[in-house]
C-alpha positions as a Markdown table, in Angstrom:
| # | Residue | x | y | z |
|---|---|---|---|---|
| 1 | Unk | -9.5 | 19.0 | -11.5 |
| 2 | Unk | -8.8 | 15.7 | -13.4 |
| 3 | Unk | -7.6 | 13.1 | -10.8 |
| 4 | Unk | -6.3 | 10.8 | -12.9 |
| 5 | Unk | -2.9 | 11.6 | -13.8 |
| 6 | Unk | -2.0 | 11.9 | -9.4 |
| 7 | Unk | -3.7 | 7.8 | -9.5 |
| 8 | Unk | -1.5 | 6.9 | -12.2 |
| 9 | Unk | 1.7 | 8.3 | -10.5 |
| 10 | Unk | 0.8 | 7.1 | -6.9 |
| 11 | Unk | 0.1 | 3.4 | -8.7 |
| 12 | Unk | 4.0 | 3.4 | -9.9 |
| 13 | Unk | 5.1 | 5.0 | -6.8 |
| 14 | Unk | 3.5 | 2.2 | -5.0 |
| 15 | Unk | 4.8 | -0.7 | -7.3 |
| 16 | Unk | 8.0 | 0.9 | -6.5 |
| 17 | Unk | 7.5 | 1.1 | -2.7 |
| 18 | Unk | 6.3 | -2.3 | -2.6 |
| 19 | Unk | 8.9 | -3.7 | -4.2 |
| 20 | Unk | 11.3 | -2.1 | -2.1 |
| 21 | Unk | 9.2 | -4.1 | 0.9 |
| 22 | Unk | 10.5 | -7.3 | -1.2 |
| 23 | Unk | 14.2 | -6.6 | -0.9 |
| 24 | Unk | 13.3 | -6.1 | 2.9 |
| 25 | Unk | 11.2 | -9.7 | 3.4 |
| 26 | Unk | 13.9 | -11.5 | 1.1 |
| 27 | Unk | 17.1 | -10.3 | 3.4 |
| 28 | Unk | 14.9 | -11.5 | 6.4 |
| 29 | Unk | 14.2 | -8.1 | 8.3 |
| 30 | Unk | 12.2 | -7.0 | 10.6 |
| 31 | Unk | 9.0 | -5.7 | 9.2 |
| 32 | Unk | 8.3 | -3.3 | 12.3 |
| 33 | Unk | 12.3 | -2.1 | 12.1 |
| 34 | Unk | 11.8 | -1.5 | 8.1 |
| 35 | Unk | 8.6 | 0.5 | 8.7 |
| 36 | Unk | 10.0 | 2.3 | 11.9 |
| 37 | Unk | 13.3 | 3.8 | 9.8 |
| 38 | Unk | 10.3 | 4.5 | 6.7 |
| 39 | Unk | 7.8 | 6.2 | 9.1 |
| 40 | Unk | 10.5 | 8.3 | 10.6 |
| 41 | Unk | 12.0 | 9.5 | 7.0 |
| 42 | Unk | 8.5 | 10.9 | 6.1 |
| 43 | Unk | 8.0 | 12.6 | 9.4 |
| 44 | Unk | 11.5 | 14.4 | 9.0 |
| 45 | Unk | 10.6 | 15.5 | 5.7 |
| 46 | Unk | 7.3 | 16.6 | 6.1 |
| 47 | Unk | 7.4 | 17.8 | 9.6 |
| 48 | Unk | 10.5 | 20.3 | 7.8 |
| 49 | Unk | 7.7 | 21.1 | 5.0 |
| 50 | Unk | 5.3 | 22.1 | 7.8 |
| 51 | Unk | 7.3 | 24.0 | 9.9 |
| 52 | Unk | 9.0 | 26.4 | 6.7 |
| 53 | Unk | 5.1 | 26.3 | 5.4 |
| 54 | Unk | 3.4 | 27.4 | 8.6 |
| 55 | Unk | 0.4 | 26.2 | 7.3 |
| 56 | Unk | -1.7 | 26.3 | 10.9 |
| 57 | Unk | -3.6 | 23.7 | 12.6 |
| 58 | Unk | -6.9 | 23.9 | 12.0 |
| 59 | Unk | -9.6 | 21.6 | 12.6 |
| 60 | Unk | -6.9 | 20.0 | 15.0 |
| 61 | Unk | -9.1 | 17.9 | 16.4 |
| 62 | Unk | -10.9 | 15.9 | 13.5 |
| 63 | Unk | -7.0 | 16.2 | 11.8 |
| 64 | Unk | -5.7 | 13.9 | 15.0 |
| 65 | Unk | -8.6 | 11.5 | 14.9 |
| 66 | Unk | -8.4 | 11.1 | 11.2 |
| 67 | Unk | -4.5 | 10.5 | 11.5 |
| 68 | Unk | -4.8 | 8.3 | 14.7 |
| 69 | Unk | -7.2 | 6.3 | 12.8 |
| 70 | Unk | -4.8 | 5.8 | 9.3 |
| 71 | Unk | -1.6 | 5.7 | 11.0 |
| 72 | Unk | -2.9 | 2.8 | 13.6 |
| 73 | Unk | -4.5 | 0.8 | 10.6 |
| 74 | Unk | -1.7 | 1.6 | 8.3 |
| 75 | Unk | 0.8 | 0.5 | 10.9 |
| 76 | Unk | -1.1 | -2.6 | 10.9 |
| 77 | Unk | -1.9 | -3.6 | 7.4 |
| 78 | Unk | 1.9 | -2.8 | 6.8 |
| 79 | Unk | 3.5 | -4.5 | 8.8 |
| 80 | Unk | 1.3 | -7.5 | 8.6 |
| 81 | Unk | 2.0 | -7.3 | 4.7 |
| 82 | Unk | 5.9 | -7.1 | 4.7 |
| 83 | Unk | 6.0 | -10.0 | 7.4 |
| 84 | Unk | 3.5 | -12.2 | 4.8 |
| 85 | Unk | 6.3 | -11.8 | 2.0 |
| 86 | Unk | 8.4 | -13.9 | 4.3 |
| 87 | Unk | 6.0 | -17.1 | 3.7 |
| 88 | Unk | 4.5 | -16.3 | 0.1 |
| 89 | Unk | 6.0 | -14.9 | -3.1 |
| 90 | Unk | 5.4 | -11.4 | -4.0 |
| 91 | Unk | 3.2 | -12.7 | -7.1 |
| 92 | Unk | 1.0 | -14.2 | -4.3 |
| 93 | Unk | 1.5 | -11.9 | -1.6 |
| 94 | Unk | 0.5 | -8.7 | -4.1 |
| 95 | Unk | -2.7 | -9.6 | -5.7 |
| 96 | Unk | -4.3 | -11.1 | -2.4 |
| 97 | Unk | -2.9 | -7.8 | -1.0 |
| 98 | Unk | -5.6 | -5.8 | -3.2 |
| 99 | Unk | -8.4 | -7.7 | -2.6 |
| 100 | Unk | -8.6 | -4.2 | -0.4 |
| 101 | Unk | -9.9 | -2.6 | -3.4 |
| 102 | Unk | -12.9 | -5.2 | -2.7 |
| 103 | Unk | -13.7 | -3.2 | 0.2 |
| 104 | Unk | -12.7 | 0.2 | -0.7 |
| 105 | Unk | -15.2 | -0.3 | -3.8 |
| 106 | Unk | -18.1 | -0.8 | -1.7 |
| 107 | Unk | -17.3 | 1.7 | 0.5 |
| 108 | Unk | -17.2 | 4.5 | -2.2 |
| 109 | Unk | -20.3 | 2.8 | -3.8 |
| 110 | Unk | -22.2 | 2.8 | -0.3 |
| 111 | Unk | -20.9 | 5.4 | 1.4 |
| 112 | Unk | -19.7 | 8.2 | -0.4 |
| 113 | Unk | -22.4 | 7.8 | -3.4 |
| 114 | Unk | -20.1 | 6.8 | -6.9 |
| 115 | Unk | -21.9 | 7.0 | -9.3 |
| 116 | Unk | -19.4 | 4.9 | -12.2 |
| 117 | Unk | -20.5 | 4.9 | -16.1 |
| 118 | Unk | -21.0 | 1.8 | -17.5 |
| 119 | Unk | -17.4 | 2.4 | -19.0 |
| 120 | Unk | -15.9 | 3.1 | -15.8 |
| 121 | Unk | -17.9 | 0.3 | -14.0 |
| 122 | Unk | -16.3 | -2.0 | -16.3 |
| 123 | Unk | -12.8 | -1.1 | -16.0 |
| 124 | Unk | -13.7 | -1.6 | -12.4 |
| 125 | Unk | -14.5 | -4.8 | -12.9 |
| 126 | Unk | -12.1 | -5.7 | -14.9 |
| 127 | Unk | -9.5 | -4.3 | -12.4 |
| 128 | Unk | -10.6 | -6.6 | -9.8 |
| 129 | Unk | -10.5 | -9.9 | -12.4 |
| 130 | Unk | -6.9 | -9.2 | -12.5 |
| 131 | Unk | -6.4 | -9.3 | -9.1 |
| 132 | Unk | -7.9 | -12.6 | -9.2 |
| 133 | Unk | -6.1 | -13.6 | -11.8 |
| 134 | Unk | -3.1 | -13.2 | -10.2 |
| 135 | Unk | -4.2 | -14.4 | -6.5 |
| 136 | Unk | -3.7 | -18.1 | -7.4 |
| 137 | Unk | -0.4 | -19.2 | -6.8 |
| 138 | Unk | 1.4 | -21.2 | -9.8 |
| 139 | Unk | 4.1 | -23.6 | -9.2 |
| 140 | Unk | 4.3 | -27.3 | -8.3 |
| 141 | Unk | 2.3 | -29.2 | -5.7 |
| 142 | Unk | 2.9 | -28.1 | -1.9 |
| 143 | Unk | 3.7 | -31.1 | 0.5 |
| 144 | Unk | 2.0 | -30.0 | 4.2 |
| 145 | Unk | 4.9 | -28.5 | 5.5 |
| 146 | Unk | 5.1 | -25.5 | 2.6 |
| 147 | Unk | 0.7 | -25.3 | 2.8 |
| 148 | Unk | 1.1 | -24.9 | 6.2 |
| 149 | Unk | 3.8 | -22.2 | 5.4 |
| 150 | Unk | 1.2 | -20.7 | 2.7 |
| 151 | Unk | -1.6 | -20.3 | 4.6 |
| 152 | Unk | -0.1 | -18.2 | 7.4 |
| 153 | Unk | 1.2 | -16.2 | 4.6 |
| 154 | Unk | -2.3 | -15.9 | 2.7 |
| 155 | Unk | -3.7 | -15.4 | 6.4 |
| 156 | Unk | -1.8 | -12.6 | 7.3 |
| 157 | Unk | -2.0 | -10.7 | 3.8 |
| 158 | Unk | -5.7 | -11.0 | 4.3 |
| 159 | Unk | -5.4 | -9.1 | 7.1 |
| 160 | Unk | -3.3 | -6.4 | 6.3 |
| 161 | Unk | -6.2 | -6.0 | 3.4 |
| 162 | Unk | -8.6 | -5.3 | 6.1 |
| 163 | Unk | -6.3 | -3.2 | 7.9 |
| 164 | Unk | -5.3 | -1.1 | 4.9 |
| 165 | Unk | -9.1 | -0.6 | 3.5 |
| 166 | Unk | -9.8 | 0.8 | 7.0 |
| 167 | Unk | -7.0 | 3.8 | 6.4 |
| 168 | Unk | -7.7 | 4.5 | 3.3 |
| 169 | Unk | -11.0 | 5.5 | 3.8 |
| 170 | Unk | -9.8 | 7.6 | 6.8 |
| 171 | Unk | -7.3 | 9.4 | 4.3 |
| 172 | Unk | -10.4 | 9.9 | 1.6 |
| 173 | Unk | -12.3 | 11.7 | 4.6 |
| 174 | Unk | -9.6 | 13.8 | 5.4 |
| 175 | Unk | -8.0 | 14.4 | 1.4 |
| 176 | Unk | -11.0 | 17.6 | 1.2 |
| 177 | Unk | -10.9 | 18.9 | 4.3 |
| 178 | Unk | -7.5 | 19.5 | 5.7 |
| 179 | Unk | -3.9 | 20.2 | 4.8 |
| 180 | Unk | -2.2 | 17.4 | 3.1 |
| 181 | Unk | 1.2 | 18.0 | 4.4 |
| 182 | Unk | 0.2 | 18.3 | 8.1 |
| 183 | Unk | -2.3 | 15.6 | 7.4 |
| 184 | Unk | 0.6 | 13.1 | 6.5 |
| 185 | Unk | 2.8 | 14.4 | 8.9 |
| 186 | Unk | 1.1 | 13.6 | 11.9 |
| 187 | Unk | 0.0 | 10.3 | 10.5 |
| 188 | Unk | 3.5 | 9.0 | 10.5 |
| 189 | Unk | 5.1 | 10.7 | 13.6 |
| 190 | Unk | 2.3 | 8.2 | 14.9 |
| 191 | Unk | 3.5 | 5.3 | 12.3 |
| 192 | Unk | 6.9 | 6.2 | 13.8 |
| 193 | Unk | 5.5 | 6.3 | 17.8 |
| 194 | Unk | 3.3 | 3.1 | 16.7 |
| 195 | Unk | 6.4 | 0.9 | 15.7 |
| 196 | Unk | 8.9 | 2.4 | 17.5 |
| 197 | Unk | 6.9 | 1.4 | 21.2 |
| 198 | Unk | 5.6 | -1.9 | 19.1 |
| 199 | Unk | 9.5 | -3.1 | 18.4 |
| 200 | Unk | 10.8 | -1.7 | 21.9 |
| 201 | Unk | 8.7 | -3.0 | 23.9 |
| 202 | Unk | 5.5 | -5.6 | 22.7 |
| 203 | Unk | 7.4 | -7.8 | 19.8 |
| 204 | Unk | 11.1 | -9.1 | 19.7 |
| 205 | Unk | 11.9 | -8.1 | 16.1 |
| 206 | Unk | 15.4 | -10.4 | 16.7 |
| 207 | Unk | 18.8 | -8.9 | 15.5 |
| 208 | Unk | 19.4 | -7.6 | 12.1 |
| 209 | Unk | 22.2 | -9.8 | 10.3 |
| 210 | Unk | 25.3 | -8.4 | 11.2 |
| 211 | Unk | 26.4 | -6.1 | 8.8 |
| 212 | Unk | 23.2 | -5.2 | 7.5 |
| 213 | Unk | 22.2 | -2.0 | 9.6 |
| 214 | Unk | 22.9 | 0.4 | 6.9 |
| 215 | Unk | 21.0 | -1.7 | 4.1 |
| 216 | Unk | 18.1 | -1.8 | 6.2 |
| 217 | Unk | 17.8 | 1.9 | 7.1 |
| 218 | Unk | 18.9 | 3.3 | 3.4 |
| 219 | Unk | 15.5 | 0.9 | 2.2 |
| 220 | Unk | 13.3 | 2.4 | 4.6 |
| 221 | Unk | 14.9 | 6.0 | 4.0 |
| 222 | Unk | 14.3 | 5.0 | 0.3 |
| 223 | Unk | 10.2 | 3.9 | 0.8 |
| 224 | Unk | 10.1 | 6.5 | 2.8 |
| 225 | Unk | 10.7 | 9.0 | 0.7 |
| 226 | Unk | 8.7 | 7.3 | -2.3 |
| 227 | Unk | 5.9 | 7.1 | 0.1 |
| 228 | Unk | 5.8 | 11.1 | 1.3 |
| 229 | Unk | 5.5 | 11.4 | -2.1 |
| 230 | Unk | 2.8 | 8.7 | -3.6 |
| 231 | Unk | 0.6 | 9.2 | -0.5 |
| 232 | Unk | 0.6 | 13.0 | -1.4 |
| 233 | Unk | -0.5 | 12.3 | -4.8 |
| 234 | Unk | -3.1 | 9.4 | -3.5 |
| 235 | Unk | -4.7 | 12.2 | -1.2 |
| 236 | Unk | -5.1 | 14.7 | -4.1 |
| 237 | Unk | -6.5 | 11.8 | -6.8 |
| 238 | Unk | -9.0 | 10.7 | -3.6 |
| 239 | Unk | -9.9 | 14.8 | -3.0 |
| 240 | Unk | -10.5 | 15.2 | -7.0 |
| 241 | Unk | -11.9 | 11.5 | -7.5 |
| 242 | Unk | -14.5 | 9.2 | -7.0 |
| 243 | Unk | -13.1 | 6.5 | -4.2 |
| 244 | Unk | -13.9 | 3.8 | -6.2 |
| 245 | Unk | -12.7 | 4.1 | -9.6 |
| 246 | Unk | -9.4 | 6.0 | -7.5 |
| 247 | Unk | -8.7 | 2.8 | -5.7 |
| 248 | Unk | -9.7 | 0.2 | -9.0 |
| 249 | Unk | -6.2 | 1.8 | -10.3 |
| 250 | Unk | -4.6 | 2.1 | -7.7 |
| 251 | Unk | -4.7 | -1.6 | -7.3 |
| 252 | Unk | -2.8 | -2.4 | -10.4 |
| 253 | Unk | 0.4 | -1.4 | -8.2 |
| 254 | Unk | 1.0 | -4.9 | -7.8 |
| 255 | Unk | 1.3 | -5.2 | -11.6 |
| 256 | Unk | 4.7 | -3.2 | -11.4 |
| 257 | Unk | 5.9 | -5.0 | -8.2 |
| 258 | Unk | 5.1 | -8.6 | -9.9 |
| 259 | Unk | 7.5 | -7.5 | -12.7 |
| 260 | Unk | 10.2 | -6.5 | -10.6 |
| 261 | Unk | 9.9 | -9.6 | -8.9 |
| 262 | Unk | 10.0 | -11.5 | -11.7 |
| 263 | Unk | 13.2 | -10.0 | -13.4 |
| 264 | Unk | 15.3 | -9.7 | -10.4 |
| 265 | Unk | 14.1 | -12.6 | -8.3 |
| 266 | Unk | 13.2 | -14.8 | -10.9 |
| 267 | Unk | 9.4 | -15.4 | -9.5 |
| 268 | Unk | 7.5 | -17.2 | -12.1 |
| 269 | Unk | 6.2 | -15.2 | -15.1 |
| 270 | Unk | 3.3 | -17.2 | -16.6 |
| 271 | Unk | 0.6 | -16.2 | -19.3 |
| 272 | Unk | -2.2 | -15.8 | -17.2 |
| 273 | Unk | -0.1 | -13.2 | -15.4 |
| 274 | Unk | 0.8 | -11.4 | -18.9 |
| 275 | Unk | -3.0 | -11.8 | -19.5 |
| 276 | Unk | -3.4 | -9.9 | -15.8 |
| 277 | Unk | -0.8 | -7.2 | -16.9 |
| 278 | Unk | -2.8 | -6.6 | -20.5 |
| 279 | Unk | -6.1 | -6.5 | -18.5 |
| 280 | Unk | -4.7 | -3.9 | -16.1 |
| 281 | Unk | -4.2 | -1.6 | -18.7 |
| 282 | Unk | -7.1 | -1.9 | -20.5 |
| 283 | Unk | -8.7 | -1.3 | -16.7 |
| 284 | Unk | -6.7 | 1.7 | -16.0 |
| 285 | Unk | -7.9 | 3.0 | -19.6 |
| 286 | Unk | -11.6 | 2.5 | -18.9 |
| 287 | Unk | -12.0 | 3.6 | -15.9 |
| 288 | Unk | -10.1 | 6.6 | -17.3 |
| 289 | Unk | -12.7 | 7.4 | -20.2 |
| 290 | Unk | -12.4 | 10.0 | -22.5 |
């Protein structure tokens, strides 16, 4: 089955999704509150899709080890990410974000045997040239103060990288092997579990600004249910697709978020990130082929 069409609608689901975690940095909420209310949206929905579906739980045991494992990471790299956009700008934040795909390249390379044409192994590098085209922040000179500011944010992005890469090769072990719906399900009940103990009881996430409530639950209602849907599509590109060439488009999420960004929040546009955006494409078309 050809994978690519489910990669190219996760990547704008996810451009969407993380833009959506923009809104959320820029009003100043909590990032463990914001992923609690989206965890607990997809786990609604997909726990109603299970139960009407009766799909059975086989394999139960691999299915909860391979969901402990993504939701804990996912948690994780999440969280760490949204909180970063409160330090760095999204055209920062989002590039240095997907230096994941660093990771989740090897991986497929070394551990699940890709095989990329020269074609394809060039998009792939060219996906990852606009990543670091777009990881060097623009703007004028940073007195200590604001590079003190930076690094935490660059520091904490980094780690959600890590994080992230982790989960998403526990969702390309299980995209084959089990059901998708009941895979995702359980993953975020445990997102939901995760956060829920995280913000109750480990981390003050501080009051939401009066007010607010409702804008903060309809956005993670809203990325939740962008989400159910782009990590159902991401399963069934990484089921059909080889992880690495999956993942080089699937980085050029960021592309959409960065423009976003830049209309509505008026976050610099410069040529080297028009240069990124043309690049991107012409990635996405290689590593798609003929």
């Amino acid at each position: 089955m050809n994978w690519f069409p489910y990669v190219v609608a996760a990547t704008v689901t996810y451009g969407f999704i993380n833009f959506i975690y923009k809104i959320s940095a820029h009003y100043g909420y909590s990032s463990l509150r914001m992923l609690n209310f989206q965890a607990l949206t997809i786990s609604i929905i997909s726990g109603l899709i299970v139960f009407f579906r009766s799909p059975g739980l086989d394999n139960l045991n691999y299915l909860l080890i391979l969901a402990a494992v993504n939701s804990l990471f996912f948690t994780a790299g999440t969280t760490l990410k949204i909180t970063s956009l409160k330090f760095i700008p999204v055209n920062v934040a989002m590039p240095l974000g997907k230096l994941k795909t660093v990771f989740v390249m090897a991986i497929g390379l070394v551990f699940f045997g890709d095989t990329p044409s020269i074609k394809e192994g060039a998009g792939m590098v060219l996906a990852l040239a606009t990543v670091f085209m777009l990881a060097k922040p623009s703007g004028k000179k940073m007195n200590a103060a604001q590079k003190e500011i930076h690094l935490n944010g660059v520091f904490l992005i980094l780690s959600a990288a890590a994080a992230i890469a982790i989960s998403i090769t526990a969702g390309k072990i299980a995209s084959g092997k089990i059901d998708k719906i009941t895979y995702i399900w359980l993953s975020y009940t445990l997102v939901f579990i995760y956060t829920y103990i995280s913000k109750r009881f480990i981390v003050k996430t501080g009051n939401v600004f009066k007010g607010a409530a409702g804008r903060l639950i309809s956005l993670g209602a809203a990325a939740g249910v962008l989400n159910l849907w782009g990590y159902y599509l991401i399963l069934k590109a990484w089921e059909y697709g080889p992880l690495s060439l999956v993942e080089g488009i699937f980085s050029l999420s960021m592309v959409i978020t960065i423009i976003f960004a830049a209309v509505i929040y008026k976050e610099k546009f410069t040529p080297i990130k028009i240069l990124a955006i043309v690049s991107a494409i012409i990635a996405a078309l290689l590593i798609k082929g003929t």
